[in-house]
BAKOL-324571 format. One record per residue (C-alpha): x negated, y negated, z negated; residue in one letter. Coordinates in steps of 0.5 Angstrom, whole numbers. Last residue first. Example, Ala and Ser with C-alpha at 12.3 -4.5 7.8 and 13.67 -1.06 7.14 Angstrom:
<nodes>
+-------+-------+-------+---+
:     x :     y :     z : r :
+-------+-------+-------+---+
:   -27 :     2 :   -14 : s :
:   -25 :     9 :   -16 : a :
+-------+-------+-------+---+
</nodes>
This chain:
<nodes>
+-------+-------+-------+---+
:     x :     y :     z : r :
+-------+-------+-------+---+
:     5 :    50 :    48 : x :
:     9 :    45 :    50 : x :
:    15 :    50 :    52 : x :
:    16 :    52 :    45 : x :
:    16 :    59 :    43 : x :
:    13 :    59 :    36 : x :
:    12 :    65 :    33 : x :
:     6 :    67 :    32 : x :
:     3 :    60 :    31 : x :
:    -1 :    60 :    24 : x :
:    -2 :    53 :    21 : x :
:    -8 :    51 :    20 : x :
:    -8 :    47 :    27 : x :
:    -3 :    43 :    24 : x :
:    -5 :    42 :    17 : x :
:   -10 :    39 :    20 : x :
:    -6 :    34 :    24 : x :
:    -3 :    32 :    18 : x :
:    -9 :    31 :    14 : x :
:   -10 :    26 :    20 : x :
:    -4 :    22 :    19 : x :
:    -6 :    22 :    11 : x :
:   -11 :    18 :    13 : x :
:    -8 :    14 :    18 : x :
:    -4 :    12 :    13 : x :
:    -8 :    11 :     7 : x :
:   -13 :     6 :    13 : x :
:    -6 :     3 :    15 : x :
:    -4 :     1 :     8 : x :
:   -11 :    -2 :     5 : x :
:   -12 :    -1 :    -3 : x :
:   -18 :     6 :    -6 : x :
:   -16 :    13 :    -6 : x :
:   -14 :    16 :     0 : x :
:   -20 :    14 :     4 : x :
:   -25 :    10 :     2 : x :
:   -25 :     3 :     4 : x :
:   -29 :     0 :     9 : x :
:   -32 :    -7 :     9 : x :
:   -39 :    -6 :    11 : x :
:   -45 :    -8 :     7 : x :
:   -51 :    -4 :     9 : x :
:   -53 :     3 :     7 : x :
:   -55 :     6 :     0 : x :
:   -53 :     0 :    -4 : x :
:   -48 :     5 :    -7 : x :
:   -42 :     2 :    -6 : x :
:   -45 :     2 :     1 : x :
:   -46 :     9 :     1 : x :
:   -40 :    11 :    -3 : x :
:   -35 :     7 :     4 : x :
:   -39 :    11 :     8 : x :
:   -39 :    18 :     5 : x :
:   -32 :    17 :     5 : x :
:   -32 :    15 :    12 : x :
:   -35 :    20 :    14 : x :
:   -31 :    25 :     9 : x :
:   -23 :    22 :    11 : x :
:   -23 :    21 :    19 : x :
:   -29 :    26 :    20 : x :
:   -24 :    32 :    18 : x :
:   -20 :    29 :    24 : x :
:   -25 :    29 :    29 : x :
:   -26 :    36 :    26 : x :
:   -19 :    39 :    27 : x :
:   -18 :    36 :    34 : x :
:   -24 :    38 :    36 : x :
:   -23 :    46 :    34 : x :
:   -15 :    44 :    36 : x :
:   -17 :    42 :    44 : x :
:   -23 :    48 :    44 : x :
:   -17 :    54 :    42 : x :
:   -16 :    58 :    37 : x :
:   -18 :    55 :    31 : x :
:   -21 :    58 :    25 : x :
:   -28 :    53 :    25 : x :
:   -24 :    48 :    25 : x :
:   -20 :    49 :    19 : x :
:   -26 :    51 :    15 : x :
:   -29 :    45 :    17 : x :
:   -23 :    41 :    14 : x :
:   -24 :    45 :     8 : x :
:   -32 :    42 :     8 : x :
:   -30 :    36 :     8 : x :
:   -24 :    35 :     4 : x :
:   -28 :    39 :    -2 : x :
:   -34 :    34 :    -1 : x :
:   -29 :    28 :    -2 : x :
:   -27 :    32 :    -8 : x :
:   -34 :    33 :   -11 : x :
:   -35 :    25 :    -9 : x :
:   -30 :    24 :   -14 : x :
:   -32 :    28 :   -19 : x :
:   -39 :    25 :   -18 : x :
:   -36 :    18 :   -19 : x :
:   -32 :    20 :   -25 : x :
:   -39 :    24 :   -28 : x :
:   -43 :    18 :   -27 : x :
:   -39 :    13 :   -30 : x :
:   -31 :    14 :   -32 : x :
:   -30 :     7 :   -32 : x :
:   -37 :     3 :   -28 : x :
:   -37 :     8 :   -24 : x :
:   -29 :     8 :   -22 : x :
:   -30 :     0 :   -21 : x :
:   -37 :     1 :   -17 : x :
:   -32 :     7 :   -13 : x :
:   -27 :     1 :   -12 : x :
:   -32 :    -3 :    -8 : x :
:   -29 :    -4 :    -1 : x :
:   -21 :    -4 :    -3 : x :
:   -20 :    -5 :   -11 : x :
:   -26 :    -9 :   -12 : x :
:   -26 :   -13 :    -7 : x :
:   -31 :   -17 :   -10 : x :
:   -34 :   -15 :   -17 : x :
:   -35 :   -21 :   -21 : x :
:   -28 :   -23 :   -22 : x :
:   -25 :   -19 :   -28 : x :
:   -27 :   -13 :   -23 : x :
:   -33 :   -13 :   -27 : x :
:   -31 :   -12 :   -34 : x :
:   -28 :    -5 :   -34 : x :
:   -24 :    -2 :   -40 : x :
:   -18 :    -1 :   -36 : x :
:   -21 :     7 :   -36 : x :
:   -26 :     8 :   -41 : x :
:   -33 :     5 :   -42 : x :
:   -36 :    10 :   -37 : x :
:   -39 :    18 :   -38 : x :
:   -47 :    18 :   -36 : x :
:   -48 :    10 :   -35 : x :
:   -42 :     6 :   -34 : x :
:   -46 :    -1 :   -34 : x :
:   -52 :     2 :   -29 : x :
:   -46 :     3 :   -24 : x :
:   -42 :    -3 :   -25 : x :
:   -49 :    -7 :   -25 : x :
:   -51 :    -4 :   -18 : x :
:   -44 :    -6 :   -15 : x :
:   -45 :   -13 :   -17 : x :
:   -52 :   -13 :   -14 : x :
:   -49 :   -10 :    -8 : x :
:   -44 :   -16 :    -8 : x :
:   -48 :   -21 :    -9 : x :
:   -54 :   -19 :    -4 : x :
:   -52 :   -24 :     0 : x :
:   -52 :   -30 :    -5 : x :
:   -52 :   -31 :   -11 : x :
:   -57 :   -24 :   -12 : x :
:   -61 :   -26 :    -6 : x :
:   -67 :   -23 :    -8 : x :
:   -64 :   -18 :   -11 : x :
:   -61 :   -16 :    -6 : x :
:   -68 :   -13 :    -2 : x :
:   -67 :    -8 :     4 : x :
:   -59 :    -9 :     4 : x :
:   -60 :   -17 :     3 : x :
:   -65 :   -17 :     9 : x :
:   -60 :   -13 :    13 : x :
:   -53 :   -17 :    11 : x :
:   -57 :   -23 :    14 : x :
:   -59 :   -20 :    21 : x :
:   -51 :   -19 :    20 : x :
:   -50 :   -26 :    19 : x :
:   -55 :   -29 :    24 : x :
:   -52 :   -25 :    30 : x :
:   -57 :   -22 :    35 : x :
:   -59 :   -17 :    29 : x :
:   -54 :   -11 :    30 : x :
:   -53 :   -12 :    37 : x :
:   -61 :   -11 :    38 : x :
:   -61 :    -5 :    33 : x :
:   -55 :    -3 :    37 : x :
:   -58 :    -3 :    44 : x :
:   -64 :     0 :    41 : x :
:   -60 :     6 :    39 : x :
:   -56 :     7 :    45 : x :
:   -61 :     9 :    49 : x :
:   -65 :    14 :    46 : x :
:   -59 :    17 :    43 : x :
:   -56 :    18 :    51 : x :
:   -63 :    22 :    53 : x :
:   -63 :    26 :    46 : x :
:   -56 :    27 :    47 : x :
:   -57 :    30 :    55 : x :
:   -62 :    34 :    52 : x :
:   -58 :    37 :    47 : x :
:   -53 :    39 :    53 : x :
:   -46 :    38 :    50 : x :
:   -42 :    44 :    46 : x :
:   -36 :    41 :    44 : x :
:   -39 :    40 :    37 : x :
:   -44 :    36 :    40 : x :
:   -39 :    31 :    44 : x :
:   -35 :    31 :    38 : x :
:   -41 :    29 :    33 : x :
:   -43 :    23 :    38 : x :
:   -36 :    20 :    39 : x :
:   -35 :    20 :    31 : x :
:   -42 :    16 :    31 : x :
:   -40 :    12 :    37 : x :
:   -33 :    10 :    33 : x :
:   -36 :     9 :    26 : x :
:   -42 :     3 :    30 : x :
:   -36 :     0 :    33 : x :
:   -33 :    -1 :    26 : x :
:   -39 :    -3 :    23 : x :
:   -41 :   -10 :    29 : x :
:   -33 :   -12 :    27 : x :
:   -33 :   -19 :    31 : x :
:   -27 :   -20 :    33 : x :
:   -31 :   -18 :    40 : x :
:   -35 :   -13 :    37 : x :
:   -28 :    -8 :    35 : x :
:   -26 :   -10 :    42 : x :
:   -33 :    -7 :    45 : x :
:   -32 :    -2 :    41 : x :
:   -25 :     0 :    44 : x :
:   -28 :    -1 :    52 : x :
:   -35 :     3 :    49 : x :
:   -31 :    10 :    47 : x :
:   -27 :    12 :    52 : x :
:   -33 :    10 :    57 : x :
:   -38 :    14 :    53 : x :
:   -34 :    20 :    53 : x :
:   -33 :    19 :    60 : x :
:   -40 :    19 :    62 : x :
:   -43 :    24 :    56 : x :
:   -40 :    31 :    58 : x :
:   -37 :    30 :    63 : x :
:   -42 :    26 :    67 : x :
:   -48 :    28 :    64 : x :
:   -46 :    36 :    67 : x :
:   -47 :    42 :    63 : x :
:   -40 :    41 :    59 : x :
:   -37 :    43 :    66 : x :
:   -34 :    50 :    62 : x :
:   -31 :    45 :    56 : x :
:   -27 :    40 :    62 : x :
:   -21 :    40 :    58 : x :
:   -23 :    41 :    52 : x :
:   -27 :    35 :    53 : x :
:   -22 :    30 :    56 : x :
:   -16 :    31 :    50 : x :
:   -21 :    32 :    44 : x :
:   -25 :    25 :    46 : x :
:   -18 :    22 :    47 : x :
:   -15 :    25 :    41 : x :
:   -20 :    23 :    37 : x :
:   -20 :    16 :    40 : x :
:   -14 :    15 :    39 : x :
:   -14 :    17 :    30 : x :
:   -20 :    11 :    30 : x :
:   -16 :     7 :    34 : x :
:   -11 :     7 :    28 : x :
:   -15 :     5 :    23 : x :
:   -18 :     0 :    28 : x :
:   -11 :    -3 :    29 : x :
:   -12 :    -6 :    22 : x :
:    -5 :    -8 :    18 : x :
:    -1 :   -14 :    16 : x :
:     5 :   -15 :    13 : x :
:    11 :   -20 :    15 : x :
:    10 :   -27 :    19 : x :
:     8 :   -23 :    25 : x :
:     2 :   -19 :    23 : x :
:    -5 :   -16 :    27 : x :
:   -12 :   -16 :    23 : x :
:   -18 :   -16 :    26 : x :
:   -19 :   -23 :    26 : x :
:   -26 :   -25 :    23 : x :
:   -28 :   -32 :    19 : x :
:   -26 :   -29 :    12 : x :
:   -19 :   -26 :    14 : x :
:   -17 :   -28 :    21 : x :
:    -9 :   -25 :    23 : x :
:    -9 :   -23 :    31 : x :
:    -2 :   -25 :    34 : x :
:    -4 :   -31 :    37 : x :
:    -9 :   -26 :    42 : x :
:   -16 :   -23 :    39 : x :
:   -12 :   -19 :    35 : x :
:    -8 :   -16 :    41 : x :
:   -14 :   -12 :    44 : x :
:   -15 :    -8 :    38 : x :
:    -7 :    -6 :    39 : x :
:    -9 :    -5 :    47 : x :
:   -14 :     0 :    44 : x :
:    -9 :     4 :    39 : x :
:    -4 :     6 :    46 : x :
:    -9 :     8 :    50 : x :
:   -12 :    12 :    46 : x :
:    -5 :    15 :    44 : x :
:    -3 :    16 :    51 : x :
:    -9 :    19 :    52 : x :
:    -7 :    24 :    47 : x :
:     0 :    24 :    49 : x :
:     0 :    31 :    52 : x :
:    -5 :    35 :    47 : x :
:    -1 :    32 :    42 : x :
:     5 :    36 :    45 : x :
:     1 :    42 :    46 : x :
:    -1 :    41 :    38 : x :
:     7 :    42 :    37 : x :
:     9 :    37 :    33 : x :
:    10 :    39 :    25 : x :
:     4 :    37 :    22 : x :
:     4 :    30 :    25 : x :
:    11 :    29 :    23 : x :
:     9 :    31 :    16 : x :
:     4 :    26 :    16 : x :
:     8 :    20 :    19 : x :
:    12 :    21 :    13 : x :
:     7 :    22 :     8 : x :
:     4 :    16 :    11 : x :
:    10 :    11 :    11 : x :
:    10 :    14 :     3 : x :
:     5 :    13 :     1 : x :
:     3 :     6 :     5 : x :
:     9 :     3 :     1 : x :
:     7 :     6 :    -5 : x :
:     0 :     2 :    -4 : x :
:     4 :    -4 :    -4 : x :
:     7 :    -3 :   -11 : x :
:     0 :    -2 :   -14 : x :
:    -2 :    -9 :   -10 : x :
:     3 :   -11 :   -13 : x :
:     3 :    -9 :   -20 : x :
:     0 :   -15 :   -24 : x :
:     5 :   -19 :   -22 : x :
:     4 :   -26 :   -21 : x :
:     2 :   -26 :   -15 : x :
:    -5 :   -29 :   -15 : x :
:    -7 :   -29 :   -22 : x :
:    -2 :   -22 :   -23 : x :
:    -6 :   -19 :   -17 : x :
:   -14 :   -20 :   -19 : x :
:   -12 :   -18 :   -26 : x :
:    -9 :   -11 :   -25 : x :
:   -13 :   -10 :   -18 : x :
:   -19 :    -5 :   -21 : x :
:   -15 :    -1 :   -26 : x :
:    -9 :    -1 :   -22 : x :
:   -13 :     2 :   -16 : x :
:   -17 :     6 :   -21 : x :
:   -10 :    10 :   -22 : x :
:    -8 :    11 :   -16 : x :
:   -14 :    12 :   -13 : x :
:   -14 :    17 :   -18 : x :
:    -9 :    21 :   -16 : x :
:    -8 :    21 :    -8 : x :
:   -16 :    24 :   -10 : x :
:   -12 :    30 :   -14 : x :
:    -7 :    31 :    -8 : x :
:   -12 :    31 :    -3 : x :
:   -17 :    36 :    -7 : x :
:    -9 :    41 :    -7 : x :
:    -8 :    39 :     0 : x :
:   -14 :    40 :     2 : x :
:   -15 :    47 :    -2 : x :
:   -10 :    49 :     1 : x :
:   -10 :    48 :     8 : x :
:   -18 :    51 :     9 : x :
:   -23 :    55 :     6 : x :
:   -25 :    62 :     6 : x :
:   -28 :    61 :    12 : x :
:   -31 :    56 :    10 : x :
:   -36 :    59 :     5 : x :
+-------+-------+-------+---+
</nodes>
């Protein structure tokens, strides 16, 4: 199956998902934009801008020799993390009492976005190039978790406990993909996993999200607000949905209805089937890009191509959980599909760089080979 699977069926199931968020997206943020702005299609409009910056940065990633990726790969890590860093500096913007913003008088963006995309390329960059030394703890789990551990370690600083938590699980999935001793995960596992229990309960608010995850209904005015906002939508829709625009929970009882919990909204108007759909492209996506992957020829574009397929489908799966009351809450978007600039950026960023390993490379004569 996924060797007949690859750049067309990305492109055409991207295409389509591009779609329909745009679509819900002026469903969810109509009213929420022309109460604030004025304008009922602002958001809609800044939505267009990330389309086309990230179509752009897109094309240019599917077109740099990967030898030239493999080269700035470091670079790229360490580029994004000193981005992390600067939010916590003047220049960090606070939203809802955490600063993981950067903006200077102008548009904001999420360096977390980015630094997902550098520490891809970093943990490809270093284990390919180690991938006969793979047996050793050292290089295969030492590094990798020190060039994931400096930019988490900002992420909890701002404080942001979930994308810490998205950067060790891509970490981990690309340590086993390379090839590393299961022994030596089981090890690292055991390890870690406590110490991000503790993490996640040491402060009040995330011990709080915890008990409102397990319960919401018991805090449904509080914590568990949300949540209870995105299982009413759902349960509203049904099998086929009230309509499209004919939704009543983005008219400010659902928050962030156009970036966290769009898919509640798409629940609610295009119901179970709209929802399925759209999990069915997302799916789509993931399993292409593992075709991809699975055809390429050497071990930096294999890693490069599954860190990048993991940037749309678990972070999709992520967002759909949460919607869905099957994991904590968590402010991330869906890829693709609902608002945030830098996150459809990036996204179309690592679209980009599928269509680089997919591409055939008989007749390049580039000196970064």
């Amino acid at each position: 199956m996924l060797k007949g699977l690859g750049a067309p069926q990305l492109i055409g199931s991207a295409a389509v998902v591009i779609g329909l968020g745009l679509v819900s997206l002026y469903s969810a943020s109509a009213v929420r934009a022309e109460l604030v702005f004025g304008v009922s299609t602002t958001y809609l409009l800044r939505q267009f801008e990330g389309l086309a910056i990230g179509l752009a940065a897109g094309t240019l990633a599917a077109l740099l020799p990967l030898g030239m990726l493999r080269k700035l790969a470091f670079v790229a890590w360490g580029g994004t993390t000193l981005l992390l860093a600067a939010t916590l500096t003047p220049l960090g913007v606070q939203h809802h009492g955490a600063q993981r913003w950067l903006g200077i008088g102008g548009p904001t963006f999420q360096p977390l976005e980015f630094a997902k995309l550098g520490l891809v390329l970093g943990l490809a960059r270093w284990l390919s190039s180690h991938d006969k030394q793979l047996h050793r703890a050292r290089i295969s789990l030492g590094v990798p978790a020190l060039l994931v551990s400096i930019p988490a370690g900002l992420l909890l600083l701002q404080p942001d406990f979930g994308g810490a938590a998205i950067l060790v699980a891509f970490t981990v999935v690309l340590v086993f993909v390379a090839g590393a001793r299961l022994s030596h995960l089981a090890a690292a596992t055991a390890v870690a996993l406590p110490s991000l229990a503790l993490i996640a309960i040491s402060e009040p608010y995330r011990w709080s999200r915890l008990r409102s995850f397990v319960d919401p209904f018991a805090d449904a005015t509080g914590q568990g607000y949300q949540l209870v906002q995105s299982l009413l939508a759902f349960g509203i829709g049904g099998t086929f949905g009230t309509g499209i625009g004919a939704g009543q929970q983005k008219l400010g009882f659902l928050p962030e209805a156009h970036t966290d919990f769009i898919l509640a909204v798409v629940g609610e108007e295009m119901g179970l089937v709209g929802v399925a759909g759209v999990l069915g492209l997302f799916g789509l996506m993931g399993v292409a890009s593992l075709g991809i992957a699975s055809r390429a020829r050497d071990s930096f574009s294999m890693l490069l191509a599954t860190g990048a397929g993991l940037l749309l489908w678990l972070q999709g799966c992520l967002n759909a959980g949460v919607a869905m009351g099957l994991l904590p809450t968590k402010g991330a978007t869906l890829p693709l599909f609902s608002y945030g600039r830098s996150s459809l950026v990036v996204s179309l960023i690592a679209i980009g760089l599928l269509l680089n390993v997919a591409r055939p490379r008989a007749s390049r004569r580039s000196g970064w080979r």
